[in-house]
N, C-alpha and C positions, 0 to 999 in steps of 0.2 A: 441616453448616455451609456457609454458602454463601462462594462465594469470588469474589465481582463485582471484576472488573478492568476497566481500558482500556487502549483501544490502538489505534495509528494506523493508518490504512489512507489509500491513494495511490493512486488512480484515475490512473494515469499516460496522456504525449499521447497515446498511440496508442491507448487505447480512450474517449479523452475526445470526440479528434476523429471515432472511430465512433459519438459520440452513444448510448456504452453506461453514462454514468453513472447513471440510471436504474434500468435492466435489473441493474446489479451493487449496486445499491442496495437492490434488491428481493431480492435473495439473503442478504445479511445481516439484514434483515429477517426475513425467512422462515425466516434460522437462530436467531433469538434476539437476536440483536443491537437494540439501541437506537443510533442516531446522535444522540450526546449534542452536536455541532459538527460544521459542512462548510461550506465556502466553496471556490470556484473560483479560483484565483490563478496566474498563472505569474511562474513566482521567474528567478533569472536564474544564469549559471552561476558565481557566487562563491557564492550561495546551494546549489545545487546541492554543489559540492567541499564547505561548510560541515555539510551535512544528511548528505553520505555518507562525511566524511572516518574513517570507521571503515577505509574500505576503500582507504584512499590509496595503501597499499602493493601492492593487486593492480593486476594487469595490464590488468583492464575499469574501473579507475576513472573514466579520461578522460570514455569514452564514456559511460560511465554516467551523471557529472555533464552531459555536453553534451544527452543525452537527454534526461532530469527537466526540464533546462531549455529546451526546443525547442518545447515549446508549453504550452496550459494544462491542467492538473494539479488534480484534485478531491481535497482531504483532510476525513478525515474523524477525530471521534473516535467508535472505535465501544467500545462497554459491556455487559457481559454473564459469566456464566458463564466461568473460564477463559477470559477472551476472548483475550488472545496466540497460546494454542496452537491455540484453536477457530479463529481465523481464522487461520493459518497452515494447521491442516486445508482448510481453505473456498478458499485459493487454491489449493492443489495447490502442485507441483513446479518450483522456479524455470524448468525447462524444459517449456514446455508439452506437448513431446512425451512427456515421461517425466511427468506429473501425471495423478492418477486421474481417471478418469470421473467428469463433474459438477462438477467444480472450474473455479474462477474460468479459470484459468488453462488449462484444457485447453477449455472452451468457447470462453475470446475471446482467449490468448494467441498472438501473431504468431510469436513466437522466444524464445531464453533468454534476449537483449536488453529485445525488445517484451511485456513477457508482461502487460501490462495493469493486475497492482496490484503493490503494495506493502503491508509489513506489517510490523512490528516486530517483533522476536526475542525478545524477553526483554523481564518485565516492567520490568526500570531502564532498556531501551532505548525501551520505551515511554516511559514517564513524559519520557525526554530529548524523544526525537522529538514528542511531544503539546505541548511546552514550547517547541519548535522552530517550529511550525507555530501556534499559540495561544497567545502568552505571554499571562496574566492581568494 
């Protein structure tokens, strides 16, 4: 039985402004993935506290949101297979130094800040976040 889901993925600034959207585009690809939506946009930092207020209560929220919003940010909806977990696989480890070999994130991640993408956790955090970024 097949189980096709989606789910969002965030080309965030720092590897937007390395002109590696592309290159991480061709990875999801190459995994299975279909890019079902993407567009280029930078949102602003109310948008930003609004996309991550899951996390209002930790200590990196600020920065978090003033990041996301610091320059411009490729999202995407991608489609596939398990896709939540398969791409949560595909990034590796929110810090790039602790992500395995071949992952998003230990190829083109900067810090556990900068780490280059974004992914949704869960498939209802998908479905929010796709609704966030795409409203129909």
């Amino acid at each position: 039985m097949s189980n096709t889901e989606q789910t969002l993925s965030i080309i965030k600034p720092d590897a937007v402004e390395r002109n590696l959207v592309d290159e991480i585009k061709s990875i999801f690809q190459k995994n299975g993935f279909k890019i079902k939506d993407s567009k280029k946009i930078h949102i602003t930092k109310d948008e930003a506290s609004e996309f991550y207020k899951v996390h209002q209560s930790k200590p990196f929220y600020n920065d978090l949101c003033s990041y996301l919003s610091s320059g411009p940010i490729f999202v995407m909806i991608l489609e596939g297979e398990n896709a939540v977990l398969k791409n949560r696989e595909l990034m590796g480890s929110t810090d790039p130094k602790n992500a395995s070999e071949n992952t998003i994130r230990k190829l083109f991640g900067i810090s556990i800040d900068k780490n280059s993408v974004h992914g949704s956790d869960s498939p209802d955090n998908a479905k929010k976040e796709i609704n966030f970024f795409f409203k129909s």
